[in-house]
C-alpha angles and dihedrals in degrees: 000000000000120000127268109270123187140193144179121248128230100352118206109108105326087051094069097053088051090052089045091042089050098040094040108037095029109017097243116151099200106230093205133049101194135182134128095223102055092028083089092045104042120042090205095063113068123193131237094272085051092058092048091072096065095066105197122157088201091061113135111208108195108209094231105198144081086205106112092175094070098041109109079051103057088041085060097045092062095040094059098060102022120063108160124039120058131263121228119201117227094181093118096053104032096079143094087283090064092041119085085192095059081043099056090049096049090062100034086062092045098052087045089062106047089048084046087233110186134222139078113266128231154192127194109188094054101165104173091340095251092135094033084057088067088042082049095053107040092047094046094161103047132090109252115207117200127205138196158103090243082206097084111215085329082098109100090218091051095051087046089061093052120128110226092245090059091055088095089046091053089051088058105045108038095139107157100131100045079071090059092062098054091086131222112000092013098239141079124275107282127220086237113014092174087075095054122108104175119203123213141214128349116012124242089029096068097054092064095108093046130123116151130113121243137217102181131020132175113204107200090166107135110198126051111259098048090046083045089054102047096054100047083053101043093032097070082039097059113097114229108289083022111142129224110195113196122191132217084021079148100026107122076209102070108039103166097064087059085051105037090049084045091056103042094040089056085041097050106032094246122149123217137215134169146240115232092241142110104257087061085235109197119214130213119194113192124222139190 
């Protein structure tokens, strides 16, 4: 008999809290990342054909998403390539209430409103929108600016901006076309779409015309020069009390974002503190 092998389906967002939920709370180390989108852009997530292979009728499939609306389709996607192991549903866990980071927003926003703080609020480094729909809903009355290339490092300018130490990142994570597959928009339904303004394309470039003040911005951009430039945009925009969240601030993945917020913060006279969670988010509180 052959051991009891386990894995995360689908992986994205939802997927790390999963991993973090089941390491963390049960110590399960997930064998498997699994997911048929980023199987064909990281070598170390396999899809669901891929797993097939491996024919263990003690696999553990963990059911990675808070989405119930796709449900019944996720469930048909496994059945169709796995026919033996079990599959076990985290629907109930892999939600807000399981992510410091939700958590932090939530208050954040709530605290911004009862102190009538004002601002827009903003993310640059948007993927599918799964993080930017919390931003969305929390800070229900702001206008939320989105900005990306929706085409990952797939970009030529953002591969060109690339630190050397970032060159392996970028192998594994060339996901351009997974954007294409997110349909019309390129992003996931969001809690207020009214309040949405999307950027395309290279940022900075696409702040030019900018001028609002901001209260609260989220920075997802993975490698140094593009971190380095959106701080130095959104920084002189915050308003006083104003939060910049940075993510990956501790991922050995994304080397540049440690060094970009290093750099700025000793430049700038900015102190740093962090979020308990898994992404290692770094936050940035701006003074007077």
């Amino acid at each position: 008999m052959k051991d009891i092998e386990d894995g995360i389906f689908p992986y994205g967002y939802q997927g790390e809290i999963a991993d973090r939920l089941l390491q963390h709370k049960f110590g399960i180390k997930p064998q498997y990342i699994i997911d048929n989108k980023w199987a064909k852009f990281n070598p170390d997530i396999i899809s669901l054909e891929e797993l097939k292979k491996i024919d263990n009728e003690n696999l553990i499939i963990f059911v990675s998403s808070d989405r119930n609306d796709i449900y019944d389709v996720i469930r048909e996607e496994i059945n169709r390539y796995i026919t033996k192991g079990i599959v076990v549903d985290l629907f109930p866990m892999v939600n807000e209430d399981n992510d410091r980071k939700v958590e932090a927003v939530r208050l954040l926003a709530n605290h911004f409103t009862s102190i009538k703080l004002p601002g827009s609020v903003a993310e640059a480094g948007v993927r599918e929108g799964a993080f930017a729909r919390y931003i969305n809903k929390y800070f229900s009355s702001k206008k939320l600016y989105l900005f990306d290339t929706f085409e990952g490092f797939y970009n030529e300018q953002v591969k060109s901006n690339m630190i050397l130490e970032e060159k392996v990142f970028e192998v594994n994570m060339d996901y351009g076309e997974y954007y294409h597959e997110l349909g019309v928009g390129g992003i996931l339904p969001m809690p207020n779409p009214e309040n949405i303004i999307i950027k395309k394309g290279f940022f900075p470039d696409t702040a030019v015309d900018i001028e609002d003040t901001f209260c609260f911005v989220h920075l997802d951009m993975d490698i140094y020069q593009s971190t380095m430039d959106g701080l130095h945009f959104f920084w002189s925009k915050m308003v006083e009390q104003g939060v910049i969240m940075l993510d990956d601030y501790h991922n050995d993945h994304c080397p540049g974002v440690k060094k970009a917020v290093d750099e700025f913060c000793a430049a700038n006279g900015v102190g740093v503190c962090f979020l308990p969670e898994g992404r290692g988010t770094a936050v940035l509180i701006k003074n007077r």
